[in-house]
LUMKOLKOL-495909 format. One record per residue (C-alpha): residue number from 0; residue in three letters; x, y, z. Coordinates in nm, 4 decimals, decimal comma. Layout:
! LUMKOLKOL-495909
<num: NUM&residu: Ala&x: X&y: Y&z: Z>
...
//
This chain:
! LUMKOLKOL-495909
<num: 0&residu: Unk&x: 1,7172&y: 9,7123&z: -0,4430>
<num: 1&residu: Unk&x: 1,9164&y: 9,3816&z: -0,5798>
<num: 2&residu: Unk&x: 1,8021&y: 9,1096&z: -0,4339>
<num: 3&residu: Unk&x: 2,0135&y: 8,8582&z: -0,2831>
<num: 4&residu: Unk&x: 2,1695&y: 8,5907&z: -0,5084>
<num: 5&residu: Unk&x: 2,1151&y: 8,2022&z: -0,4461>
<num: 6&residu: Unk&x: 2,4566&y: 8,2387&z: -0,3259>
<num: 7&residu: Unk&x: 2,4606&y: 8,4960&z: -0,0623>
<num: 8&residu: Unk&x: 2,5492&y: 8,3601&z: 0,2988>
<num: 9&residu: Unk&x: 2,1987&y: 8,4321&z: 0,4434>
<num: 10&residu: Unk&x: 2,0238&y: 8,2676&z: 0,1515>
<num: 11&residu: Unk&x: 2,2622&y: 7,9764&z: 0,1533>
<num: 12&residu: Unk&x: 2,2219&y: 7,9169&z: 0,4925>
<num: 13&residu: Unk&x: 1,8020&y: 7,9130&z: 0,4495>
<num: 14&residu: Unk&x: 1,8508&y: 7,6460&z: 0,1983>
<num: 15&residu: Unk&x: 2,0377&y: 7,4473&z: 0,3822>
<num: 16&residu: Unk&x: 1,8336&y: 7,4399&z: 0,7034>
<num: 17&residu: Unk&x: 1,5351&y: 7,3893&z: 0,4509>
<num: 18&residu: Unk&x: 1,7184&y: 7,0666&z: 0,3015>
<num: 19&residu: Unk&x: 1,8241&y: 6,9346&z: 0,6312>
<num: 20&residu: Unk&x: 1,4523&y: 6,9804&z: 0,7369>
<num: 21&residu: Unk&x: 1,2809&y: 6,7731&z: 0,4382>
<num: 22&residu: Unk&x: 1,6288&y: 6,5191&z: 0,5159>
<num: 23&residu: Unk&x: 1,5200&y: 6,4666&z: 0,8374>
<num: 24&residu: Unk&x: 1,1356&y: 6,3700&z: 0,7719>
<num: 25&residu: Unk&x: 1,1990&y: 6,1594&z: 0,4392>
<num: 26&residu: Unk&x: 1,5561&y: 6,0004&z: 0,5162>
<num: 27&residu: Unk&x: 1,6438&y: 6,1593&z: 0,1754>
<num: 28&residu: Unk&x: 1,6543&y: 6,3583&z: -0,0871>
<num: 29&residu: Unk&x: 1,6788&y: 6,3887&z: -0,4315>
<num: 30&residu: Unk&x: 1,8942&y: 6,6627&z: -0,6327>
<num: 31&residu: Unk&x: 1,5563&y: 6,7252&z: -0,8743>
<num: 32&residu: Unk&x: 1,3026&y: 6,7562&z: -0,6113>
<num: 33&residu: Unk&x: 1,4914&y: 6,9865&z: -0,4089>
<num: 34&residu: Unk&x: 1,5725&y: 7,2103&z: -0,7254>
<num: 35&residu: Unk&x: 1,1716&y: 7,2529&z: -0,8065>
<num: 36&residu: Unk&x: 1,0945&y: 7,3018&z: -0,4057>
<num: 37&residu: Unk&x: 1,3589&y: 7,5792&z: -0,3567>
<num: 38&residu: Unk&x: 1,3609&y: 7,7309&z: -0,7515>
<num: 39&residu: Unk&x: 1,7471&y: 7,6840&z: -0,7737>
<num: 40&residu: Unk&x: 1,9097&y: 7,5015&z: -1,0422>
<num: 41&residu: Unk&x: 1,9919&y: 7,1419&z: -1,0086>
<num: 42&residu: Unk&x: 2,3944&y: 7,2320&z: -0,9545>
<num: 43&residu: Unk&x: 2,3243&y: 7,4742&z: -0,6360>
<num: 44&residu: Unk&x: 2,1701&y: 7,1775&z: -0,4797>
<num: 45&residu: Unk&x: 2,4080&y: 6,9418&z: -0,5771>
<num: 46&residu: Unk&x: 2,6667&y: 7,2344&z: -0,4515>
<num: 47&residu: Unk&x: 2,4831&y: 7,2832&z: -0,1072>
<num: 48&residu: Unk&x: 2,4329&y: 6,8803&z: -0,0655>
<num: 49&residu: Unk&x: 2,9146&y: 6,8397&z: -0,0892>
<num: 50&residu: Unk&x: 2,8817&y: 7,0996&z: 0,1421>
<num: 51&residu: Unk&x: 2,6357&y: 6,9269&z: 0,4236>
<num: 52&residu: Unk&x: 2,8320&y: 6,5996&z: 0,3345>
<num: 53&residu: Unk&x: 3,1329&y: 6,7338&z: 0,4580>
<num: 54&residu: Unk&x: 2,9878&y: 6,9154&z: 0,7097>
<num: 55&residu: Unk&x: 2,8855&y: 6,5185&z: 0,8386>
<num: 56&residu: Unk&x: 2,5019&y: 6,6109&z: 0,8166>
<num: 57&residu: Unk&x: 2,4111&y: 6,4349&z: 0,4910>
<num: 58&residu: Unk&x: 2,5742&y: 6,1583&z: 0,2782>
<num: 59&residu: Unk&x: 2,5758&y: 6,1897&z: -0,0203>
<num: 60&residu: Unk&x: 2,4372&y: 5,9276&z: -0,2723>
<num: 61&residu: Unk&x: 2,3436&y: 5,9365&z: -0,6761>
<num: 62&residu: Unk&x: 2,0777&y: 6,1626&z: -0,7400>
<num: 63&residu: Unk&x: 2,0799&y: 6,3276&z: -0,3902>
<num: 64&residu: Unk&x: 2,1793&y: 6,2488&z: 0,0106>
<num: 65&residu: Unk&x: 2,0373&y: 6,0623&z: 0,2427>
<num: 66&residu: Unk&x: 2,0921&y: 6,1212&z: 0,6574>
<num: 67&residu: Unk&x: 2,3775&y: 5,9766&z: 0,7844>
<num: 68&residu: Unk&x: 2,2909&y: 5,7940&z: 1,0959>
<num: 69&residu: Unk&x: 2,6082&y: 5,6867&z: 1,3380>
<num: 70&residu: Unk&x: 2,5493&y: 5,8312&z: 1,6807>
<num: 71&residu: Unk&x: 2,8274&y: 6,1226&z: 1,5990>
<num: 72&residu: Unk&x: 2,6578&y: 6,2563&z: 1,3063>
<num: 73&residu: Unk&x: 2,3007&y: 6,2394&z: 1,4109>
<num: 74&residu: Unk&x: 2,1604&y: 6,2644&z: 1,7627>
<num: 75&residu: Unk&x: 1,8952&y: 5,9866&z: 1,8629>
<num: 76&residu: Unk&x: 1,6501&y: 6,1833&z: 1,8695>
<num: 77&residu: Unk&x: 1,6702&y: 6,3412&z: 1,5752>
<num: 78&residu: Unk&x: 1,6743&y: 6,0064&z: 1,4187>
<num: 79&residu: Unk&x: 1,3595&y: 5,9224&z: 1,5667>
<num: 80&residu: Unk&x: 1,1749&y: 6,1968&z: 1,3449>
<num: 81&residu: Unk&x: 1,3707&y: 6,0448&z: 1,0012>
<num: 82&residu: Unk&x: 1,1173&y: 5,8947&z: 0,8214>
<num: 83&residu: Unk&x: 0,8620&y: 5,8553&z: 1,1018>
<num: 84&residu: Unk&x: 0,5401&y: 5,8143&z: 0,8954>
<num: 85&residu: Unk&x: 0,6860&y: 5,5113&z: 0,7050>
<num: 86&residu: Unk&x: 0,8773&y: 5,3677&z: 1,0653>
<num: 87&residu: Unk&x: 0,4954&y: 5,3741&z: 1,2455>
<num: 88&residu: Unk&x: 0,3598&y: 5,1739&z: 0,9412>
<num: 89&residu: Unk&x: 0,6643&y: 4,9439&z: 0,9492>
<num: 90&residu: Unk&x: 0,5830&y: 4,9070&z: 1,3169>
<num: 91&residu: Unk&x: 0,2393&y: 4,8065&z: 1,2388>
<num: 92&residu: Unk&x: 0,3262&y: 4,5183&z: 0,9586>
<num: 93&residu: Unk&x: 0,5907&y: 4,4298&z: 1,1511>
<num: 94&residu: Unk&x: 0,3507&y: 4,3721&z: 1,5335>
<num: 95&residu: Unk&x: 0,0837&y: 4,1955&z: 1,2328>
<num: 96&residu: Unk&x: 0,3492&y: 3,8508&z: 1,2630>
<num: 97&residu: Unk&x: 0,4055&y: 3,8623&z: 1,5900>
<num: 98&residu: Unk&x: 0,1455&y: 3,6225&z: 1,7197>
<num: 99&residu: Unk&x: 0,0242&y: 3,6590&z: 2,1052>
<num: 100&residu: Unk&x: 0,2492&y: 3,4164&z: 2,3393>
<num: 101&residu: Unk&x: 0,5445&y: 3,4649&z: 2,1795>
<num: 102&residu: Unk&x: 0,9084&y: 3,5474&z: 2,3382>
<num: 103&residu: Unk&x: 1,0650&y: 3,7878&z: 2,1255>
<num: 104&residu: Unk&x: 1,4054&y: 3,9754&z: 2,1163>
<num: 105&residu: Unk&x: 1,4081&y: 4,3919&z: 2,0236>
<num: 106&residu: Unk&x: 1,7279&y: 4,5312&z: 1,9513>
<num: 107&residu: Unk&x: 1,8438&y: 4,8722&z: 1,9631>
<num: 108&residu: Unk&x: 1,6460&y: 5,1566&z: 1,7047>
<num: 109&residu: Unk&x: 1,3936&y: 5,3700&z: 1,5991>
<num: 110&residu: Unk&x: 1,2351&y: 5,1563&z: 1,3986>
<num: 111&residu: Unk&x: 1,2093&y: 4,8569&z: 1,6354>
<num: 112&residu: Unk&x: 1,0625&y: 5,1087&z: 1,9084>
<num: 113&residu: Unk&x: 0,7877&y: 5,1840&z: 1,6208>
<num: 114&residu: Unk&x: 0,7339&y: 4,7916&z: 1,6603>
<num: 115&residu: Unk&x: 0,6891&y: 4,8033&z: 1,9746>
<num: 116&residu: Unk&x: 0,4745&y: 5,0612&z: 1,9957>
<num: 117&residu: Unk&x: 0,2480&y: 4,8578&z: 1,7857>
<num: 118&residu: Unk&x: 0,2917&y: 4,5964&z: 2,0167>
<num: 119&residu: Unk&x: 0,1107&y: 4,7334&z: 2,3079>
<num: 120&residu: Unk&x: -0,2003&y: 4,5389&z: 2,2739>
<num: 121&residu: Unk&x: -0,0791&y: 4,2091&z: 2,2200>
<num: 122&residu: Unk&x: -0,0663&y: 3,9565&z: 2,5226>
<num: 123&residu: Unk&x: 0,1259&y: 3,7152&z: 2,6878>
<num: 124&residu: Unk&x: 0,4603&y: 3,8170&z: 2,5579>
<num: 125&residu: Unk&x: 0,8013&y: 3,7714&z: 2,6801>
<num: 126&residu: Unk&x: 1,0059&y: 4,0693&z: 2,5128>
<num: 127&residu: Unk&x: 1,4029&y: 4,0455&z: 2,5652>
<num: 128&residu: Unk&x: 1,5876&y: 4,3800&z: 2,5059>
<num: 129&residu: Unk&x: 1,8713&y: 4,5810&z: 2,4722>
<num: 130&residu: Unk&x: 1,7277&y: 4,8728&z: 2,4374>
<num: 131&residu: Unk&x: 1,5926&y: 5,0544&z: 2,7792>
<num: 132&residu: Unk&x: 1,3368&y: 5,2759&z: 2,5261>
<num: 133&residu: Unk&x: 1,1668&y: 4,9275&z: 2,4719>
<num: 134&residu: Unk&x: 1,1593&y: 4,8664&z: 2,8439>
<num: 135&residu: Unk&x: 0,9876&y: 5,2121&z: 2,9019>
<num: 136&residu: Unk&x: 0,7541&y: 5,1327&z: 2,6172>
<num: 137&residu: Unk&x: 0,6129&y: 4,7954&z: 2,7177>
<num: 138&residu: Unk&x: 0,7374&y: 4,7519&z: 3,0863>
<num: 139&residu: Unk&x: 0,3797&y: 4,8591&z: 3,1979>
<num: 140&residu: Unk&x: 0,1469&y: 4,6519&z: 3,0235>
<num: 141&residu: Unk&x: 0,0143&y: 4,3623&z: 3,2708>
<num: 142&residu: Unk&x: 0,0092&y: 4,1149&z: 2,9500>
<num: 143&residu: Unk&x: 0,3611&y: 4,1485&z: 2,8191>
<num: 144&residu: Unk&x: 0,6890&y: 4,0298&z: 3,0212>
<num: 145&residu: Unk&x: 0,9758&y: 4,2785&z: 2,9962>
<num: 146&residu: Unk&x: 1,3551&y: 4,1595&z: 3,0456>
<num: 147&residu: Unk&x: 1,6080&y: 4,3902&z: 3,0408>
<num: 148&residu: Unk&x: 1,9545&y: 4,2499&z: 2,9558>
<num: 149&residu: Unk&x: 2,2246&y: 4,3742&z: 3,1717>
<num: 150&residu: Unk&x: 2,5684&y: 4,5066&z: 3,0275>
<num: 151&residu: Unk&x: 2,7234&y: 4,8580&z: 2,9734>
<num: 152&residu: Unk&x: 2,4134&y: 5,1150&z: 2,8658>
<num: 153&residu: Unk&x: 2,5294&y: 5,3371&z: 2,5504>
<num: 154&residu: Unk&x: 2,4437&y: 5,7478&z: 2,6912>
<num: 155&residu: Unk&x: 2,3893&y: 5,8191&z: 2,3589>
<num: 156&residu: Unk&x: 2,0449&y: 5,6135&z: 2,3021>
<num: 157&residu: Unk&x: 2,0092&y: 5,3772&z: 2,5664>
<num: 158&residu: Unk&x: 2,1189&y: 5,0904&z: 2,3845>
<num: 159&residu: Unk&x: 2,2889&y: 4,7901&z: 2,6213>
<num: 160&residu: Unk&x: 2,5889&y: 4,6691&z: 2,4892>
<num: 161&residu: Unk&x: 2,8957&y: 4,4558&z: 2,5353>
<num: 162&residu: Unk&x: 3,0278&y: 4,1313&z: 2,6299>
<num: 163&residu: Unk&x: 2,7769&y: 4,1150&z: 2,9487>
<num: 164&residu: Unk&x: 2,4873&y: 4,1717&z: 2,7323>
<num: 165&residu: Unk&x: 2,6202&y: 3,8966&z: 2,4908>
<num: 166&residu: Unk&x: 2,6086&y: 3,7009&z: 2,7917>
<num: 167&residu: Unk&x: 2,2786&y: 3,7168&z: 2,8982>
<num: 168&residu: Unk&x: 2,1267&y: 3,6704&z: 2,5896>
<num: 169&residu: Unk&x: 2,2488&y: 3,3317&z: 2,5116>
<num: 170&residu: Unk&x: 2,0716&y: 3,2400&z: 2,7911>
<num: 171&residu: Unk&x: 1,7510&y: 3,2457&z: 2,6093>
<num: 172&residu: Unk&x: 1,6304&y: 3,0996&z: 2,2587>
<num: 173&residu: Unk&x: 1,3418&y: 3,3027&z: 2,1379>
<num: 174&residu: Unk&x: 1,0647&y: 3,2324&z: 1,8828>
<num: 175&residu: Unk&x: 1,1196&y: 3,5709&z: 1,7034>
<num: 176&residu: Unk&x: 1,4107&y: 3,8331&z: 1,6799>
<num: 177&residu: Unk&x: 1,2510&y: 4,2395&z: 1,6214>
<num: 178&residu: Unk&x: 1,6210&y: 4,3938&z: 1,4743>
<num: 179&residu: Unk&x: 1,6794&y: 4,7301&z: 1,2741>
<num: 180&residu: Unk&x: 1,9749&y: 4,8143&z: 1,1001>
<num: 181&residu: Unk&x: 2,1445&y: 5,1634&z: 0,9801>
<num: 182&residu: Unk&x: 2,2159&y: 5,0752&z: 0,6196>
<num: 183&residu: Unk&x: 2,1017&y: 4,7605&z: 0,3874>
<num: 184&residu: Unk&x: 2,3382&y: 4,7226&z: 0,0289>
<num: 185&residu: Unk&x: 2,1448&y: 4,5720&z: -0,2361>
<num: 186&residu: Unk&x: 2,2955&y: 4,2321&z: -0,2251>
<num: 187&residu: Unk&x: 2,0658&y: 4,1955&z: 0,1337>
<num: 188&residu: Unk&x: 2,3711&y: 4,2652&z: 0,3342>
<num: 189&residu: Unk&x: 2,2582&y: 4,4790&z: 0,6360>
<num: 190&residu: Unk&x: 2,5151&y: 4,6998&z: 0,8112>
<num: 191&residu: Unk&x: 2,5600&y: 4,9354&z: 1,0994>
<num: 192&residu: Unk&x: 2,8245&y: 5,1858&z: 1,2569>
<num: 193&residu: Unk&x: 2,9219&y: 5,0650&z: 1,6258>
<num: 194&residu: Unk&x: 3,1131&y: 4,6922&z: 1,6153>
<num: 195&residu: Unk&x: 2,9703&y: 4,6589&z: 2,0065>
<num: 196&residu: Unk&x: 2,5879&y: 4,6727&z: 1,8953>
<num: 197&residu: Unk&x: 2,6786&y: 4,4654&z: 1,5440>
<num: 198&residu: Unk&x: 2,8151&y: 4,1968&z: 1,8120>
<num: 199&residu: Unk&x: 2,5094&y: 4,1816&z: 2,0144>
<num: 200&residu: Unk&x: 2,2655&y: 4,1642&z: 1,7382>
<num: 201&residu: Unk&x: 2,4357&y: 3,8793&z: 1,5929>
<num: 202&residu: Unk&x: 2,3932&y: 3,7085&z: 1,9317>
<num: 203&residu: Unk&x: 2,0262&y: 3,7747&z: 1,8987>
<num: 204&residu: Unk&x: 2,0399&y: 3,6374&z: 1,5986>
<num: 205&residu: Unk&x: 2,2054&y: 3,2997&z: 1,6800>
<num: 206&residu: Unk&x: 1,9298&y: 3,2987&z: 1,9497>
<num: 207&residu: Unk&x: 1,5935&y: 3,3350&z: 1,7962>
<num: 208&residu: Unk&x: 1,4094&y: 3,0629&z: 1,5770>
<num: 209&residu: Unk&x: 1,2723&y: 3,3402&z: 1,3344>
<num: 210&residu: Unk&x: 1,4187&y: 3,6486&z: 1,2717>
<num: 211&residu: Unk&x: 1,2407&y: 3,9992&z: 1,1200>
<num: 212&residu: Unk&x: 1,4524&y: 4,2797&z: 0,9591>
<num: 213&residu: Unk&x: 1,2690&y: 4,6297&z: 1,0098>
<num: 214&residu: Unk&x: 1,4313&y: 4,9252&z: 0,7657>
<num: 215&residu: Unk&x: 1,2896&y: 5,2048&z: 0,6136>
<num: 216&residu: Unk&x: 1,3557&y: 5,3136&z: 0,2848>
<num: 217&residu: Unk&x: 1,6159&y: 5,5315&z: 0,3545>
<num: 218&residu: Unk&x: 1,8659&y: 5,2661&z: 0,4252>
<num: 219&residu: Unk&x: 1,8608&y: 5,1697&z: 0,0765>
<num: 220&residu: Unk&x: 2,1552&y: 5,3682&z: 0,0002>
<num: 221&residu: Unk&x: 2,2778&y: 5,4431&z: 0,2822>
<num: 222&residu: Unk&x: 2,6720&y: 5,2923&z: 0,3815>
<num: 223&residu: Unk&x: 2,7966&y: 5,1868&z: 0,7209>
<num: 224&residu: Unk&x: 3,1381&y: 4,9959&z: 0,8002>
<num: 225&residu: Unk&x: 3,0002&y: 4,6757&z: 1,0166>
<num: 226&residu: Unk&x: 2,7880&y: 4,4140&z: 0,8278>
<num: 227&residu: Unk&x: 2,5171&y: 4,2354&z: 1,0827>
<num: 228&residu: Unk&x: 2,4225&y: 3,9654&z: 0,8289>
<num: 229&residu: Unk&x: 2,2631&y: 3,9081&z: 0,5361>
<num: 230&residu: Unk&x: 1,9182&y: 3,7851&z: 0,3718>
<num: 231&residu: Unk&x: 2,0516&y: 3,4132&z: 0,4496>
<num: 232&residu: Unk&x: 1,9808&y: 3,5138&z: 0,8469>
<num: 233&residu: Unk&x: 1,6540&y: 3,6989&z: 0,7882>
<num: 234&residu: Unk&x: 1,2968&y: 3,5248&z: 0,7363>
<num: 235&residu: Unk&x: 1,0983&y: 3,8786&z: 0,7291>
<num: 236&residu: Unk&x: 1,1869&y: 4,1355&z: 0,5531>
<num: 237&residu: Unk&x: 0,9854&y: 4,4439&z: 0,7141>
<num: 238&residu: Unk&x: 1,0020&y: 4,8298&z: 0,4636>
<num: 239&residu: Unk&x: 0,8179&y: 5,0586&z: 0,2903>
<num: 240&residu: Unk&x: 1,0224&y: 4,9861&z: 0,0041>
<num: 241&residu: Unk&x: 1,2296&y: 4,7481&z: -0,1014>
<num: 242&residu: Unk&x: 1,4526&y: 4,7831&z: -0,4893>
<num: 243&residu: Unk&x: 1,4290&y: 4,5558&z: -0,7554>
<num: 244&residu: Unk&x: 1,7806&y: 4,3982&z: -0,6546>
<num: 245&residu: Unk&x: 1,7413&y: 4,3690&z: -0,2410>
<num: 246&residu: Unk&x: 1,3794&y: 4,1913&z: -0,3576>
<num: 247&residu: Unk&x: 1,5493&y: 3,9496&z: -0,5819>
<num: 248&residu: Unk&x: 1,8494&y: 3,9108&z: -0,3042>
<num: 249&residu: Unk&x: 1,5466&y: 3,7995&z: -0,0758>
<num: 250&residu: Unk&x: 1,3934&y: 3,6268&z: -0,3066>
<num: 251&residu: Unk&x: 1,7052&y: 3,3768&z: -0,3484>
<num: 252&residu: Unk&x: 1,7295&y: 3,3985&z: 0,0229>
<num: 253&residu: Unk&x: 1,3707&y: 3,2676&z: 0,1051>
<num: 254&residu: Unk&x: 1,2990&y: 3,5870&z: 0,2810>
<num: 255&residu: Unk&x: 0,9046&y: 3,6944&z: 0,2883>
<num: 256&residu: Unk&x: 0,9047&y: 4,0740&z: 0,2090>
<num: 257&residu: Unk&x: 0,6260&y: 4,2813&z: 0,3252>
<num: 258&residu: Unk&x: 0,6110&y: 4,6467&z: 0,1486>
<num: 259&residu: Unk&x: 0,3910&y: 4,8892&z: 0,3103>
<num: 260&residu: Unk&x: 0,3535&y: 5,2214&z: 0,1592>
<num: 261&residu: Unk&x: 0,0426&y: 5,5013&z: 0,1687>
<num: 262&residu: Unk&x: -0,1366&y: 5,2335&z: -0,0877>
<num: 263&residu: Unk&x: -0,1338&y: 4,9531&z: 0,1256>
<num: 264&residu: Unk&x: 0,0790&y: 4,6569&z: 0,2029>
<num: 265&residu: Unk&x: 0,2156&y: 4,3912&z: 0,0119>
<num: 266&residu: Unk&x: 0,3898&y: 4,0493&z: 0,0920>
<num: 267&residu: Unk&x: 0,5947&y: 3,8231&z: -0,1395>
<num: 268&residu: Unk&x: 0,8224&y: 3,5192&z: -0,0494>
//
């Protein structure tokens, strides 16, 4: 019997759960790699990658896709599993400049959860947030103050948002702001999908003396409609990996950049 061709519904259909599954634990993919993993040429993948773009599962960048990640394309907590090895060493570097005694801001994300997660052992915190997955994280540990900042809460991930949460917030002026965004352009312009959540991240912003930028790698190439800020606003720059032109954006900036990958970790100012 024939087998099937690399274009026969129930094959297609394997592939793509098969690229959506090595999407979802990078953050992307590349139109090479997946050719040599599923022995298809490199135009069937580029084919099946238009087709998840415009199915909204995958955007589609040069050389391959990355996950989209706006709370309609991707559910929370499937976002949580993106990239998860490289957000829990994030997390790590990231807890590694947050001294004990500090107050601290966390914004809404995945990656700012991994930082607080790696924040569990530190003492005599004060931890603002917007995000109620922080508050179940660190709201039992004796050492570490939790405030929860009031507003309208998001369904979709827990995130507090709004003109209320605005509010509160500029009631407090923190040593150190903990924020994620969903995309970074190489110019150190970092971006995100809801205007609400831009809005209260800036206020965090205005409010803290320092301010660390968490992203995995994944948001290199990544686009999203609302810019947060830029390198000018950021002394930390927290990723795996970090291009040749978002390094030299922070250098220009005066942003430190610590790179943590399998190897290691690295910092440069």
């Amino acid at each position: 019997m024939k087998p099937p061709s690399p274009g026969s519904a129930e094959i297609v259909a394997a592939r793509h759960a098969a690229i959506l599954d090595v999407a979802r634990r990078t953050g992307s993919v590349s139109v090479d790699a997946l050719a040599d993993k599923l022995g298809v040429t490199p135009q069937t993948i580029r084919k099946d990658l238009n087709i998840l773009a415009g199915q909204s599962m995958l955007a589609r960048v040069h050389g391959g896709a990355v996950v989209t990640s706006g709370t309609d394309n991707l559910a929370y907590a499937e976002r949580r599993t993106v990239a998860a090895p490289a957000k829990a060493a994030i997390g790590a570097a990231a807890a590694a400049l947050v001294p004990n005694g500090a107050s601290l801001f966390i914004n809404i994300g995945s990656t700012t959860e991994a930082i607080a997660k790696a924040l569990v052992d530190h003492r005599d915190l004060m931890v603002i947030t917007n995000n109620l997955n922080v508050v179940d994280i660190l709201g039992g540990r004796p050492s570490i103050e939790v405030i929860a900042a009031g507003g309208r809460v998001r369904a979709s991930d827990r995130a507090v948002v709004g003109a209320l949460a605005m509010d509160f917030i500029r009631g407090f002026k923190v040593d150190m702001a903990l924020i994620g965004a969903s995309a970074i352009d190489p110019d150190g312009s970092f971006l995100d999908f809801d205007v609400d959540e831009v809005r209260v991240s800036q206020t965090i912003i205005a409010q803290a003396r320092q301010v660390l930028l968490a992203i995995d790698g994944s948001k290199l190439e990544r686009a999203a409609p609302v810019r947060v800020g830029d390198m000018g606003d950021v002394d930390f720059l927290v990723t795996d990996r970090a291009d040749s032109r978002l390094a030299e954006a922070a250098r220009t900036a005066g942003t430190t950049v610590v790179e943590t990958d399998s190897g290691g970790m690295s910092r440069s100012a």
